[in-house]
C-alpha positions as CSV (number, residue, x, y, z in Angstrom):
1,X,56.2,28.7,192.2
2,X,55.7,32.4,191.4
3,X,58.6,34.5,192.8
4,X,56.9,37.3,195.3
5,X,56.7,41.0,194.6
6,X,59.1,43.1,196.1
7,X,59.7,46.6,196.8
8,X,62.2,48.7,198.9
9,X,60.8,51.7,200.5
10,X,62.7,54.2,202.0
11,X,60.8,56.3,204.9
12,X,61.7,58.6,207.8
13,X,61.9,56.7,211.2
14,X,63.4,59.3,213.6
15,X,63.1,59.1,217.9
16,X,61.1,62.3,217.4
17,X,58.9,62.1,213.9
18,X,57.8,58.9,212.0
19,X,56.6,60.0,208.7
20,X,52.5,58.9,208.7
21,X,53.3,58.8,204.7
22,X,55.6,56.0,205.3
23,X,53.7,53.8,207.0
24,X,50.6,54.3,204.6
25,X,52.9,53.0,201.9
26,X,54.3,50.1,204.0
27,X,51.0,48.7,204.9
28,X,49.4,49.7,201.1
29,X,52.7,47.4,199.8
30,X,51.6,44.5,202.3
31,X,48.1,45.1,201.7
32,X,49.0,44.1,197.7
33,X,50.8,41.3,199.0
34,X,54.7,42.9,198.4
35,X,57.7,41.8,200.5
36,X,59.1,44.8,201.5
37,X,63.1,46.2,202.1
38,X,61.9,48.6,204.7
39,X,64.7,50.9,204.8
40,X,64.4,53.5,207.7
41,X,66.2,57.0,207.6
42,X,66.9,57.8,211.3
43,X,69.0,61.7,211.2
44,X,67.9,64.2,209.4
45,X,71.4,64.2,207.6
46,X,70.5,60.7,206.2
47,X,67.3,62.4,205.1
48,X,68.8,64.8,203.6
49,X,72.0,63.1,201.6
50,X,69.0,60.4,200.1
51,X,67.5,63.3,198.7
52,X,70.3,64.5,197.4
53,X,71.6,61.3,196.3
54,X,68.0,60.5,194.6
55,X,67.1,63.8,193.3
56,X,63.8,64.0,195.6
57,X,62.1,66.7,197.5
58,X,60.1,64.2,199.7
59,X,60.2,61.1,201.7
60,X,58.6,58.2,202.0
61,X,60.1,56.7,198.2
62,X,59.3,53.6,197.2
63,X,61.3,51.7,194.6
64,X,60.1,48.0,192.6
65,X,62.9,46.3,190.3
66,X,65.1,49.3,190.2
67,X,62.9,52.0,189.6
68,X,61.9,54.6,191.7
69,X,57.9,55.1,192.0
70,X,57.7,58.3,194.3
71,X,55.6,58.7,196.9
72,X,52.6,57.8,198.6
73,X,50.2,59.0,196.3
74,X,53.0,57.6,193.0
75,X,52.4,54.4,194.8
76,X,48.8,54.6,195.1
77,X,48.6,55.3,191.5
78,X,51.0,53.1,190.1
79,X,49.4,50.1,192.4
80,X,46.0,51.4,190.7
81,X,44.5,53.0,193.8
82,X,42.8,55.9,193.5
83,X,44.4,58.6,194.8
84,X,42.6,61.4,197.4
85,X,42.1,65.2,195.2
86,X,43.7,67.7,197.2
87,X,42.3,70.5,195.8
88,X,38.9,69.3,194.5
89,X,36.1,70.1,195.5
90,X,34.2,67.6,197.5
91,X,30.2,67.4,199.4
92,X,31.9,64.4,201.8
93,X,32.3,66.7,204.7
94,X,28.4,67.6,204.1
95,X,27.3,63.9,203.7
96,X,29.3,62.7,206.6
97,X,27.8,65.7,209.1
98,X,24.6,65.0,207.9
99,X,24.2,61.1,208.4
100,X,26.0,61.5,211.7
101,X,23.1,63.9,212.7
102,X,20.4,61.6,211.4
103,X,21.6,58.7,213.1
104,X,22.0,61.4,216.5
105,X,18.5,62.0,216.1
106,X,17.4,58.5,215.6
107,X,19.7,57.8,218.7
108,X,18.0,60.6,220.9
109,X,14.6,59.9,219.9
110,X,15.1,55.8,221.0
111,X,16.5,57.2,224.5
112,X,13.8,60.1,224.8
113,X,10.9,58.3,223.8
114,X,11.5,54.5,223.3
115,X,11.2,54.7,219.5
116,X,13.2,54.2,216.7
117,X,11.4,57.5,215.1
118,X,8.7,60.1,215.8
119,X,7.8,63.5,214.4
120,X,10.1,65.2,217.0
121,X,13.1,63.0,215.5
122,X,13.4,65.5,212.4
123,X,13.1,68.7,214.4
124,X,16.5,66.9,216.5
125,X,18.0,66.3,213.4
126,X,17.7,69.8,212.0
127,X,18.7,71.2,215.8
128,X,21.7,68.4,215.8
129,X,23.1,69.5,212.1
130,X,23.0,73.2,213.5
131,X,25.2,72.6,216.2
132,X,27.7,70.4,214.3
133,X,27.8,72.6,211.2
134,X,28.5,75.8,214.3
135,X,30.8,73.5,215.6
136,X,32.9,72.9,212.3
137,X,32.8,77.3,211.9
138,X,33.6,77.6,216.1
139,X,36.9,75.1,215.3
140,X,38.5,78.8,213.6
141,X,36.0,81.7,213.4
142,X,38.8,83.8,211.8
143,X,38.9,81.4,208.4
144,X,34.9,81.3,208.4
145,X,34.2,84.6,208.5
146,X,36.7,85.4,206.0
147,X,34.8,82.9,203.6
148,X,31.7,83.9,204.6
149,X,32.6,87.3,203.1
150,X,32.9,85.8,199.5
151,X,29.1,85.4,199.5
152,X,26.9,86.8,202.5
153,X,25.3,89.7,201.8
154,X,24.7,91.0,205.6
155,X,28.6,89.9,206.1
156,X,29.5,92.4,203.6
157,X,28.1,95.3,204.8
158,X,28.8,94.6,208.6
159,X,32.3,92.4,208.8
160,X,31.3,91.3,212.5
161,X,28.3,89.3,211.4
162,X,30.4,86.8,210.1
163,X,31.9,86.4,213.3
164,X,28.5,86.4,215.2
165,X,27.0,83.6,213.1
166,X,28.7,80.6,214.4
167,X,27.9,81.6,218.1
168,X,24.2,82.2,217.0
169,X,23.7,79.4,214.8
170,X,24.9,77.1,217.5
171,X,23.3,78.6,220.3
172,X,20.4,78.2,218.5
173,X,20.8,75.0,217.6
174,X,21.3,74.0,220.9
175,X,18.3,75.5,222.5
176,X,16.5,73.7,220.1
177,X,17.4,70.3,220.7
178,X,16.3,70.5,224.2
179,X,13.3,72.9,223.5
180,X,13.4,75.9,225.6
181,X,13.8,79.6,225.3
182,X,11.9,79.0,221.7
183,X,11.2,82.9,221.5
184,X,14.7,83.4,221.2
185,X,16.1,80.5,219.6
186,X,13.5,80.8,216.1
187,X,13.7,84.2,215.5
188,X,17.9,83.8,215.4
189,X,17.9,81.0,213.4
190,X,15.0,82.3,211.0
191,X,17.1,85.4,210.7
192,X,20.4,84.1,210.1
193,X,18.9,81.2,207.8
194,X,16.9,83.8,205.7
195,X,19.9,86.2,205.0
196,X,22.0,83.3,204.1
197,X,19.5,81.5,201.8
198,X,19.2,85.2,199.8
199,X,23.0,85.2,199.8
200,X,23.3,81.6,198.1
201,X,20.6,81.9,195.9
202,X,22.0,85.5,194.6
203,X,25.3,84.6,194.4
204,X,24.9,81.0,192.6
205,X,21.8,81.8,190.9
206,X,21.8,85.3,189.8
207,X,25.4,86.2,189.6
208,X,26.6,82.5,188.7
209,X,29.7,82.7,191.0
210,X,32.0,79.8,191.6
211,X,32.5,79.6,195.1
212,X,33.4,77.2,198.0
213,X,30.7,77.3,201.0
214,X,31.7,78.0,204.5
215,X,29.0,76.0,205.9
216,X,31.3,73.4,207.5
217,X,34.7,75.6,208.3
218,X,36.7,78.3,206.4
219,X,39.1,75.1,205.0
220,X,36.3,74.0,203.2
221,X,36.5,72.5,200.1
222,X,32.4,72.1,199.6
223,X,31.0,74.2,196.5
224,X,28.6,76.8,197.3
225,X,25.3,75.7,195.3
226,X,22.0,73.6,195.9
227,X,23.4,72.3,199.2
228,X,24.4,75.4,201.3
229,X,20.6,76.7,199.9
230,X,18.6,73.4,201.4
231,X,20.7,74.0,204.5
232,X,19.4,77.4,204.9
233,X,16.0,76.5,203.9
234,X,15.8,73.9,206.7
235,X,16.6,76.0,209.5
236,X,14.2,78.5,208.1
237,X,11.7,75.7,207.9
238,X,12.3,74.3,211.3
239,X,12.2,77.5,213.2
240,X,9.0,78.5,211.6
241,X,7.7,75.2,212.5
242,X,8.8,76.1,216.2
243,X,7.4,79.5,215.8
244,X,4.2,78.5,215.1
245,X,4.0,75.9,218.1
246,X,4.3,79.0,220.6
């Protein structure tokens, strides 16, 4: 009979804080199938002398026959999980926005009209990804508009804009989706669209800079490039589309 694994992890279990990192590696360890010593550090001085008894900065630890793997992401690695970049760049927050707005649209066009899709469902998807992507700038305007500055050519040469832009871009958004006020809700997104597509297009195109997009919050870790431009060109599209309907 094969002996089970085994592994003794060491993680911060206080009345006030349980370390999320140390319950990710407990249930990774019985995801793989390990018998685990769950060893729980309830003061902050016990916290501190294993630390100092181990040499560590962090907690959770793990350790397998003796020897110390690390943390969370050590465990992830050494159990051949891949292990989430920090610091990468990344288009999941994009992809994720996107299909939840698609599937919004196909979910408002099946209450509105009884079908699974009609020509109105993509003008509700475009309107939908406005508001979410205003939403994600709204969450902190301060961190957006300093990003926005990198790249956004009306931004640059009136700071305020950037701080503007989230308000209009949902407002229009919204107006959209339930199609009223059109006279006003076009002509902002057509002009905040158009500025921004110039801006994307000169600064990844023409001056080939390496930058991360603000399109879904100032923390974002999405690359300014084709993506940010087809966003732009969208809303451009759609309220021209609108535009012409008057």
């Amino acid at each position: 009979m094969t002996a089970p694994k085994t592994a003794t992890l060491y993680r911060m279990v206080m009345t006030d804080h349980m370390c999320p990192y140390g319950l990710k590696s407990k249930d990774l360890l019985e995801r793989q199938g390990y018998v685990i010593e769950d060893r729980h550090l309830k003061t902050r001085a016990e916290v501190d002398a294993f630390k100092a008894e181990h040499g560590v900065k962090t907690t959770p630890q793990t350790f397998m026959d003796g020897m110390r793997i690390g943390g969370f992401d050590d465990l992830s690695a050494h159990l051949g999980k891949p292990v989430a970049a920090k610091d990468g760049v990344t288009y999941k927050p994009v992809i994720a926005l996107f299909a939840v707005a698609a599937l919004m649209a196909l979910a408002v066009t099946w209450v509105s009209l009884g079908q699974v899709f009609a020509g109105r469902t993509i003008e509700w998807f475009i309107s939908i990804s406005m508001v979410l992507l205003g939403l994600q700038k709204l969450q902190d305007v301060e961190k957006f508009a300093t990003m926005f500055l990198n790249y956004d050519l009306l931004a640059q040469r009136w700071v305020p804009y950037g701080y503007v832009y989230p308000f209009v871009e949902t407002g229009a958004g919204l107006l959209m989706m339930a199609g009223v006020l059109t006279w006003l809700s076009a002509p902002a997104a057509l002009f905040v669209a158009s500025i921004g597509a110039v801006s994307v297009f000169k600064a990844v195109y023409v001056d080939k800079r390496t930058l991360k997009c603000a399109c879904v919050g100032g923390d974002s870790q999405v690359p300014l490039g084709f993506v940010s431009l087809v966003e732009n060109v969208m809303m451009v599209g759609m309220a021209l589309w609108m535009l012409s309907r008057l």
